[in-house]
MARGUNU-696821 format. One record per residue: residue in one letter; x, y, z of N, C-alpha, C, O, CB in turn. Coordinates in nm, 2 decimals, padded with zeros to 4 digits. Glycine has a CB too. Example, Ala and Ser with C-alpha at 12.3 -4.5 7.8 and 13.67 -1.06 7.14 Angstrom:
2
+----+--------+--------+--------+--------+--------+--------+--------+--------+--------+--------+--------+--------+--------+--------+--------+
| aa |    n_x |    n_y |    n_z |   ca_x |   ca_y |   ca_z |    c_x |    c_y |    c_z |    o_x |    o_y |    o_z |   cb_x |   cb_y |   cb_z |
+----+--------+--------+--------+--------+--------+--------+--------+--------+--------+--------+--------+--------+--------+--------+--------+
|  A |  01.32 | -00.57 |  00.78 |  01.23 | -00.45 |  00.78 |  01.32 | -00.33 |  00.78 |  01.42 | -00.33 |  00.85 |  01.13 | -00.45 |  00.90 |
|  S |  01.28 | -00.22 |  00.71 |  01.37 | -00.11 |  00.71 |  01.29 |  00.00 |  00.79 |  01.34 |  00.11 |  00.80 |  01.41 | -00.06 |  00.57 |
+----+--------+--------+--------+--------+--------+--------+--------+--------+--------+--------+--------+--------+--------+--------+--------+
This chain:
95
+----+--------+--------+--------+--------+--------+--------+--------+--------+--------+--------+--------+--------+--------+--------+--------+
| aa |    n_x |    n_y |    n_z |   ca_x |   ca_y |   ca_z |    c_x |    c_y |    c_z |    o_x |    o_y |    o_z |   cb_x |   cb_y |   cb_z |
+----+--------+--------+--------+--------+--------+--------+--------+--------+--------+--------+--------+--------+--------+--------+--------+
|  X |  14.30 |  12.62 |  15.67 |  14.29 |  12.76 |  15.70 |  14.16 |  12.81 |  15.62 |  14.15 |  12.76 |  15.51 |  14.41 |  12.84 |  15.65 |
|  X |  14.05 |  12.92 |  15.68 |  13.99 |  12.96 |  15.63 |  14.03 |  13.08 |  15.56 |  14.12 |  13.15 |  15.60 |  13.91 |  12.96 |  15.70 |
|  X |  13.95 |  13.12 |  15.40 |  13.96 |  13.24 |  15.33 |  13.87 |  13.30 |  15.43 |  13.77 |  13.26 |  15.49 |  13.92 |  13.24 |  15.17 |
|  X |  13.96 |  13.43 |  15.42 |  13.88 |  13.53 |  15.51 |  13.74 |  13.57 |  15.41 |  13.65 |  13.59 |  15.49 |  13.99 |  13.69 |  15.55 |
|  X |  13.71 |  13.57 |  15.33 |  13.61 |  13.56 |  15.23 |  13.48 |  13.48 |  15.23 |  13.38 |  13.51 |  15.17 |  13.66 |  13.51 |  15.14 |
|  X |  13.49 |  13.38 |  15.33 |  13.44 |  13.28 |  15.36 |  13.30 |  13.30 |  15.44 |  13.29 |  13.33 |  15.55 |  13.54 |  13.21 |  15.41 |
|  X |  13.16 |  13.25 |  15.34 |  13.02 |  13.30 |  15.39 |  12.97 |  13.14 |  15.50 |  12.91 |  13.03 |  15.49 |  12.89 |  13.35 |  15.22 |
|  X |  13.01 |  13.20 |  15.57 |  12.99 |  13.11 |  15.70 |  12.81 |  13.03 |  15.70 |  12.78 |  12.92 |  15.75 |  13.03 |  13.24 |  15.87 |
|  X |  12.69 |  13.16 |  15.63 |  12.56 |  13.16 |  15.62 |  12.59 |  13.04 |  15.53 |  12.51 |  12.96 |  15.56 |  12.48 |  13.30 |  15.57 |
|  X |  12.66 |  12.99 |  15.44 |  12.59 |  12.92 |  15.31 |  12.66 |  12.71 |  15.40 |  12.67 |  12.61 |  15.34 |  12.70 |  13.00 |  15.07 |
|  X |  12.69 |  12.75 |  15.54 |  12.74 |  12.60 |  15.62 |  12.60 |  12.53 |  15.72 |  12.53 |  12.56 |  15.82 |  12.91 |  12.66 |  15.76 |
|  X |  12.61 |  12.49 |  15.68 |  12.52 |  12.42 |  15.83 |  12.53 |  12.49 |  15.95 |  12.59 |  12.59 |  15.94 |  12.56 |  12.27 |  15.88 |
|  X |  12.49 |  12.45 |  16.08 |  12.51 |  12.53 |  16.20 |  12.64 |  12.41 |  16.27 |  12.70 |  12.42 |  16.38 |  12.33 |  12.55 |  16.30 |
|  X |  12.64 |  12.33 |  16.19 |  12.78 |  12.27 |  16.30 |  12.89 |  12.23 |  16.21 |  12.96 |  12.13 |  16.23 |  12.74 |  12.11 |  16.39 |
|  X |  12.91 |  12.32 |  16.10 |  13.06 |  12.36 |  16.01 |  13.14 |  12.36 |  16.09 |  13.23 |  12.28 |  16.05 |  13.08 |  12.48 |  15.92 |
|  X |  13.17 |  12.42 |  16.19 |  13.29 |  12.44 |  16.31 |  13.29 |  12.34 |  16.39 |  13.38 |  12.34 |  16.47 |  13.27 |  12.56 |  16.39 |
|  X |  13.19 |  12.25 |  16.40 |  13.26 |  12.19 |  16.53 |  13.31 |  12.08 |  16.52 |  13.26 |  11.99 |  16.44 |  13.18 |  12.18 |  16.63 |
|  X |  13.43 |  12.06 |  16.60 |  13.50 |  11.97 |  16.61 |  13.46 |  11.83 |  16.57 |  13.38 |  11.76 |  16.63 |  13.53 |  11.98 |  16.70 |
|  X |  13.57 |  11.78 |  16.43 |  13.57 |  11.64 |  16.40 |  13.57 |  11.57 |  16.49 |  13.59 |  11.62 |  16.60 |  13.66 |  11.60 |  16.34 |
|  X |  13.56 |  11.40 |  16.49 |  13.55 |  11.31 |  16.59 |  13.70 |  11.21 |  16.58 |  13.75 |  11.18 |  16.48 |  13.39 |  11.22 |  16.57 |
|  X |  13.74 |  11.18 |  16.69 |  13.86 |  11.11 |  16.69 |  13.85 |  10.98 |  16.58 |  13.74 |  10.94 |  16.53 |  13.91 |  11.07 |  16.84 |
|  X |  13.95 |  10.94 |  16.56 |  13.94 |  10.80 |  16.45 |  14.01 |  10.71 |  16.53 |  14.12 |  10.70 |  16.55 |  14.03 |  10.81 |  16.29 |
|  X |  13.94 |  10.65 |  16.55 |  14.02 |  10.51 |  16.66 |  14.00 |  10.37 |  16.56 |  13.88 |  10.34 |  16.52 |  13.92 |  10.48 |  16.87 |
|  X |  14.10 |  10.30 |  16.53 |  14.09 |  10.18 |  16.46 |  14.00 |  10.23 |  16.32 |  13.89 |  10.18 |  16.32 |  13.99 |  10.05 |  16.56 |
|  X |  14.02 |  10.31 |  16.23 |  13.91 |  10.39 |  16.14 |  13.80 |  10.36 |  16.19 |  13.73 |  10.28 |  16.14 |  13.90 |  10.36 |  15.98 |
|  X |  13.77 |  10.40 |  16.28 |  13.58 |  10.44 |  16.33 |  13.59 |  10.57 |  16.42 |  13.66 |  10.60 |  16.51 |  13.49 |  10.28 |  16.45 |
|  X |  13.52 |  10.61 |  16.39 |  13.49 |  10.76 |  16.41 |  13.47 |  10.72 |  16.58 |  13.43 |  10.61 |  16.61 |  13.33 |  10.83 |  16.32 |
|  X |  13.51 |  10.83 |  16.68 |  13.52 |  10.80 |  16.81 |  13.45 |  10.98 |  16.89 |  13.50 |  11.09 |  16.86 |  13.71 |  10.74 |  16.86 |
|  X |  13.37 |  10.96 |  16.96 |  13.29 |  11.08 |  16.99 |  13.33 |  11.08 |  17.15 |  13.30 |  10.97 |  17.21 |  13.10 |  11.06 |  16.94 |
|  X |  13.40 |  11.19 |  17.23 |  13.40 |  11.19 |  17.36 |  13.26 |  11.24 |  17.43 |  13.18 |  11.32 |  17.38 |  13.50 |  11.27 |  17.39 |
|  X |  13.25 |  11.17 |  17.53 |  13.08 |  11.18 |  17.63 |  13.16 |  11.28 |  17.74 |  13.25 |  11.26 |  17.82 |  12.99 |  10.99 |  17.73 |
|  X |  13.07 |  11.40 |  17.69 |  13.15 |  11.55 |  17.80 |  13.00 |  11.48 |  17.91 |  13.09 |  11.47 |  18.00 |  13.14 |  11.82 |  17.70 |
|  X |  12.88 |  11.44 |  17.98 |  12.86 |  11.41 |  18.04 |  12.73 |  11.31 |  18.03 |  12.72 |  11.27 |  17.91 |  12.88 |  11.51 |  18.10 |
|  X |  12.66 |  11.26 |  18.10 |  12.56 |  11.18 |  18.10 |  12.45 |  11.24 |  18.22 |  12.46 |  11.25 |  18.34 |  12.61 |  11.03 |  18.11 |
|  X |  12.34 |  11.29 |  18.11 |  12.24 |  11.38 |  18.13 |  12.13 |  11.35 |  18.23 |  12.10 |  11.43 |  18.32 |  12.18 |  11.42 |  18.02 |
|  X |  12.04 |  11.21 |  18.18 |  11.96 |  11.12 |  18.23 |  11.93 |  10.98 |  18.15 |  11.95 |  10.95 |  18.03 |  11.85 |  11.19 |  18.26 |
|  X |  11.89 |  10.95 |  18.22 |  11.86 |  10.77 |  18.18 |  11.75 |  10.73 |  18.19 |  11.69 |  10.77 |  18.29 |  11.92 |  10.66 |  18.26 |
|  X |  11.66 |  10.62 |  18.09 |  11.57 |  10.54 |  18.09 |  11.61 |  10.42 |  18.08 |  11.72 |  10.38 |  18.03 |  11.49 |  10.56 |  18.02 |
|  X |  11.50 |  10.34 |  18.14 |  11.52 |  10.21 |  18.11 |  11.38 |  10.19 |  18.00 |  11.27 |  10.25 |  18.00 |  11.53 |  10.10 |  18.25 |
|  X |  11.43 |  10.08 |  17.92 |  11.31 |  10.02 |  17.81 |  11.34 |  09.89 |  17.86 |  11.43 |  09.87 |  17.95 |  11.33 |  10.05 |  17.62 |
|  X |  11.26 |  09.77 |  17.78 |  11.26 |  09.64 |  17.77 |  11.38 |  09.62 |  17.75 |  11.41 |  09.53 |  17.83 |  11.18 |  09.59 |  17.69 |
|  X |  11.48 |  09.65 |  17.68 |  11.59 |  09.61 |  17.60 |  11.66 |  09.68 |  17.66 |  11.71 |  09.74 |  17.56 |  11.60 |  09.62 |  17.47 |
|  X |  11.71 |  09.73 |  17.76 |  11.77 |  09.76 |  17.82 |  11.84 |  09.92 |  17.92 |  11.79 |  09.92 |  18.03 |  11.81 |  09.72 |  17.75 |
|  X |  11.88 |  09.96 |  17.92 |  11.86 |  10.12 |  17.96 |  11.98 |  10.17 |  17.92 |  12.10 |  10.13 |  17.93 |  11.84 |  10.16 |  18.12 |
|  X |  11.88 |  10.32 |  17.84 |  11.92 |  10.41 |  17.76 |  11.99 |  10.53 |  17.80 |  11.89 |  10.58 |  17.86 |  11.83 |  10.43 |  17.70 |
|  X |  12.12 |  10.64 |  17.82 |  12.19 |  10.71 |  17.88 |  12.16 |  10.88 |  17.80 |  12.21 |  10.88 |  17.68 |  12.34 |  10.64 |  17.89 |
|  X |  12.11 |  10.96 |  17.83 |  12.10 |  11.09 |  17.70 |  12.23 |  11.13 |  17.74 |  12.26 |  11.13 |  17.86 |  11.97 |  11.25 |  17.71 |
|  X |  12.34 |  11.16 |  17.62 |  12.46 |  11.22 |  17.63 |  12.44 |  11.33 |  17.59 |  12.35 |  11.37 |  17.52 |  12.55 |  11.17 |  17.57 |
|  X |  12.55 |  11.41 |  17.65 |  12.62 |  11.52 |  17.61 |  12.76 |  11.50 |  17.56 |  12.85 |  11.46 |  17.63 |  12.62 |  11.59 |  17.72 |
|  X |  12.79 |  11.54 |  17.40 |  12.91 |  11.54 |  17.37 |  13.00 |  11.62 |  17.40 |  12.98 |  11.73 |  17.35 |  12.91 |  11.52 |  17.27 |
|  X |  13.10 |  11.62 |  17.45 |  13.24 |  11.70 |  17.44 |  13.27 |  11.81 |  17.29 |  13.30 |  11.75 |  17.19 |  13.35 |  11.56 |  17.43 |
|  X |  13.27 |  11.92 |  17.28 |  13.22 |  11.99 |  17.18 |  13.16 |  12.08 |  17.10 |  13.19 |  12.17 |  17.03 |  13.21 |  11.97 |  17.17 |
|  X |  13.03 |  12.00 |  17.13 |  12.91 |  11.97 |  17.06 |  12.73 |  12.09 |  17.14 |  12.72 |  12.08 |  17.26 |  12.91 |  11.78 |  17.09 |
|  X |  12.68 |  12.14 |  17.11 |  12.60 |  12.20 |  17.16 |  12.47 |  12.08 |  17.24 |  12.48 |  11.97 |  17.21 |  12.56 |  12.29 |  17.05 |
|  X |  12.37 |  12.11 |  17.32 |  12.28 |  12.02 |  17.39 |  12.18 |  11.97 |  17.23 |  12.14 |  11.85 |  17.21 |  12.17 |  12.12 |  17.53 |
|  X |  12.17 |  12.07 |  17.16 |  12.06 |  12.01 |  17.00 |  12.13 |  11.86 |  16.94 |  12.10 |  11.79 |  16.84 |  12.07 |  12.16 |  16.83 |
|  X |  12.26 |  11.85 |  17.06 |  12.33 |  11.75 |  16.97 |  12.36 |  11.61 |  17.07 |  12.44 |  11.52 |  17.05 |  12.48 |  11.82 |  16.89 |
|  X |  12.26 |  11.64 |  17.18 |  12.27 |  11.55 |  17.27 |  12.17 |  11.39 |  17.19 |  12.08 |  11.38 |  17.11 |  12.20 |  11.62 |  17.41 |
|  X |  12.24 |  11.28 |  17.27 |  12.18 |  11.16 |  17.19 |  12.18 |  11.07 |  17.32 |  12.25 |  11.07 |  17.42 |  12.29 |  11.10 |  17.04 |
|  X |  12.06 |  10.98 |  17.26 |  12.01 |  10.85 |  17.34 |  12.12 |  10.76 |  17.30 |  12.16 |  10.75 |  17.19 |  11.87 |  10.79 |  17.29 |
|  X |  12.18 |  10.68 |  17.42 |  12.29 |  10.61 |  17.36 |  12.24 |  10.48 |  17.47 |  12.19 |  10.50 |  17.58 |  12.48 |  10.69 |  17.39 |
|  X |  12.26 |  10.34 |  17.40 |  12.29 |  10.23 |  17.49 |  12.40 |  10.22 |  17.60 |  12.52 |  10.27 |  17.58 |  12.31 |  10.12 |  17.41 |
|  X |  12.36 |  10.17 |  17.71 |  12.48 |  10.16 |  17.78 |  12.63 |  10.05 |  17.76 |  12.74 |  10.06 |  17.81 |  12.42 |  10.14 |  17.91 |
|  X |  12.56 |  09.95 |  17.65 |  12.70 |  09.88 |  17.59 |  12.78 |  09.98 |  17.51 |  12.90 |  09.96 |  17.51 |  12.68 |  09.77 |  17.49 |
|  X |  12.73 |  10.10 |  17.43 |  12.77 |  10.16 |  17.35 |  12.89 |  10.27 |  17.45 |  12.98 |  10.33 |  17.39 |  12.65 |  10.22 |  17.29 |
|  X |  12.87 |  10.26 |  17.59 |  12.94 |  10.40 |  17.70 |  13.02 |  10.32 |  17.70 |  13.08 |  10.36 |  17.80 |  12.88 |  10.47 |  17.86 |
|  X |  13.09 |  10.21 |  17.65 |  13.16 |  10.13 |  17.72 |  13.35 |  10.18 |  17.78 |  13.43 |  10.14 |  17.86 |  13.15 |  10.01 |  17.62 |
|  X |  13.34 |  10.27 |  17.69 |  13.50 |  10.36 |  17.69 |  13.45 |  10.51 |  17.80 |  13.52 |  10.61 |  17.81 |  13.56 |  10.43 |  17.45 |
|  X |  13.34 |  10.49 |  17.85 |  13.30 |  10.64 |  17.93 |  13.29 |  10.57 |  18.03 |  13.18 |  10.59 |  18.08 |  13.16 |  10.75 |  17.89 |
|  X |  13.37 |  10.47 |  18.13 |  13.35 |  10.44 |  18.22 |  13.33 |  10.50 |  18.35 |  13.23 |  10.48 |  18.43 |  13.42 |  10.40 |  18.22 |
|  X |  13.44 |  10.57 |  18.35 |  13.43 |  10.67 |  18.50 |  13.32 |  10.76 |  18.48 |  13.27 |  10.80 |  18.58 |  13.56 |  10.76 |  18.54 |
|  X |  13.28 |  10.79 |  18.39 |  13.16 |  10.87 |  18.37 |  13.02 |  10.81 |  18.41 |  12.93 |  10.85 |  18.48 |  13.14 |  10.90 |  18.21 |
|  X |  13.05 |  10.68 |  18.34 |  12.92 |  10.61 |  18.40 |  12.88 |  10.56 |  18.52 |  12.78 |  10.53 |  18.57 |  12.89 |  10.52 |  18.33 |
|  X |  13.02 |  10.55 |  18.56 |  12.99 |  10.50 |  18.70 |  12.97 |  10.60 |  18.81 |  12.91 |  10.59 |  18.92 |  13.10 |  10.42 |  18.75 |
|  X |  13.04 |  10.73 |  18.75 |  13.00 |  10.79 |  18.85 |  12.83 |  10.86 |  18.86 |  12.76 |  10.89 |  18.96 |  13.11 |  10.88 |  18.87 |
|  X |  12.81 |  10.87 |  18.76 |  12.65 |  10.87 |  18.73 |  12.58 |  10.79 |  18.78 |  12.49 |  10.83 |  18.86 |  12.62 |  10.86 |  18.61 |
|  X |  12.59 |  10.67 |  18.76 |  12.57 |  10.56 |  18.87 |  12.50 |  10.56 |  19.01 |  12.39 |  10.54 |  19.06 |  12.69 |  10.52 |  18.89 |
|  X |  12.66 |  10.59 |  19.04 |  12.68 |  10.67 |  19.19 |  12.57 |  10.75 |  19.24 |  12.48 |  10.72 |  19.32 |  12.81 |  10.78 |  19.18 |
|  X |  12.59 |  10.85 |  19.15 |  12.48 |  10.96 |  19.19 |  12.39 |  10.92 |  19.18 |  12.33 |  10.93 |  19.29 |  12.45 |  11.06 |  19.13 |
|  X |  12.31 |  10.86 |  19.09 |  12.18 |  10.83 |  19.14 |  12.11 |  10.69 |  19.16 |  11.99 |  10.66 |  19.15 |  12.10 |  10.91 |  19.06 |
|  X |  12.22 |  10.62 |  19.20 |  12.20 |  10.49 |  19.29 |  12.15 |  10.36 |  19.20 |  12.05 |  10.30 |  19.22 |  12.07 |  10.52 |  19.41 |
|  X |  12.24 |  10.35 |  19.09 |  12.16 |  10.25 |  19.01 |  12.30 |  10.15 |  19.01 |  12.42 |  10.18 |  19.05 |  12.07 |  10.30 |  18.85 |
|  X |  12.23 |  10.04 |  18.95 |  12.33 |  09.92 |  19.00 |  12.48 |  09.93 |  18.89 |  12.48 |  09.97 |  18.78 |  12.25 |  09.74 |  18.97 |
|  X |  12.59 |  09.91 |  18.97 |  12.72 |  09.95 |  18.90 |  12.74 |  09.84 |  18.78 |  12.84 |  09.86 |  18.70 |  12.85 |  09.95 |  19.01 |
|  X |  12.66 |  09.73 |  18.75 |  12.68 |  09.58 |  18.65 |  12.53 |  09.58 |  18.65 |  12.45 |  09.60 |  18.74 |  12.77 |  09.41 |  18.72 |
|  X |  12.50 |  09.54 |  18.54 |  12.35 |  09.54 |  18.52 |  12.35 |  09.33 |  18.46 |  12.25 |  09.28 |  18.41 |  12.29 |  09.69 |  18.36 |
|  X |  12.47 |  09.27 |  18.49 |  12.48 |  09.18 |  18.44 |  12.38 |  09.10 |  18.54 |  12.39 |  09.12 |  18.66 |  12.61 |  09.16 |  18.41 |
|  X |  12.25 |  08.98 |  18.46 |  12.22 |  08.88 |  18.61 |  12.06 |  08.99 |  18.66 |  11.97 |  08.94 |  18.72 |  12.40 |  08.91 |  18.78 |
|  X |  12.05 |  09.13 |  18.60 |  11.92 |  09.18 |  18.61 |  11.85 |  09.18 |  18.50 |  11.90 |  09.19 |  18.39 |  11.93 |  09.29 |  18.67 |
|  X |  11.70 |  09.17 |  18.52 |  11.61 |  09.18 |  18.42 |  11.54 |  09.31 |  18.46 |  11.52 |  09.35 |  18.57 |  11.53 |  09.05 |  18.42 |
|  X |  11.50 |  09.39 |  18.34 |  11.39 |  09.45 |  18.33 |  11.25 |  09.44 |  18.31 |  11.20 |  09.39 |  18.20 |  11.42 |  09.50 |  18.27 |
|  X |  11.16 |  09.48 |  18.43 |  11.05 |  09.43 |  18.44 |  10.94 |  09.52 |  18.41 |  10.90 |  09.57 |  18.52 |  11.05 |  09.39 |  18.56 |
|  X |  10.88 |  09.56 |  18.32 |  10.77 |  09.63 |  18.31 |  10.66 |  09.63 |  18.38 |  10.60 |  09.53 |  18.39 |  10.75 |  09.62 |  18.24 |
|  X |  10.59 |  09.76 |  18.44 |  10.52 |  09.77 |  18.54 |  10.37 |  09.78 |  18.42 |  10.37 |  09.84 |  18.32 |  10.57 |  09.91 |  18.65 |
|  X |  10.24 |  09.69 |  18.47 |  10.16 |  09.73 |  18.41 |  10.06 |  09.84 |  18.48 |  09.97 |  09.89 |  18.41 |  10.10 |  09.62 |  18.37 |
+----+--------+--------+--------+--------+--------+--------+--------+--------+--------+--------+--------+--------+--------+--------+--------+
């Protein structure tokens, strides 16, 4: 409970927002959506949107890392036509 007393000015700008679940003690962050994607050499990168969380708090994430945002990713996927298993492909840089 907050003291009603309480100078909200002397908190960071994300004092309020919601903690992250604890799954197995490791901190667990829900993906409210997946914004756009690059690919690099090493593989391709997803910008998230957290569940929460404002867009200043959106993050570059690996796609091994989405691994629990399945339906998210696939249907992202979906939408804009990229392969549903990336297993067996290489990334090829264009010179």
């Amino acid at each position: 409970m907050l003291h009603s007393s309480l100078h909200i000015r002397k908190h960071d700008p994300n004092f309020f927002d919601p903690p992250p679940n604890l799954v197995d003690s490791f901190e667990e962050y829900e993906v409210e959506k997946i914004i756009k994607h690059k690919r690099t050499p090493q593989g391709t990168k997803y910008l998230v949107r957290w569940k929460g969380y404002s867009p200043s708090d959106n993050t570059w994430e690996w796609e091994d890392d989405l691994k629990y945002s399945g339906e998210l990713l696939r249907e992202y996927k979906d939408t804009n036509k990229l392969p549903q298993d990336n297993a067996g492909t290489c990334f090829k840089p264009t010179k």
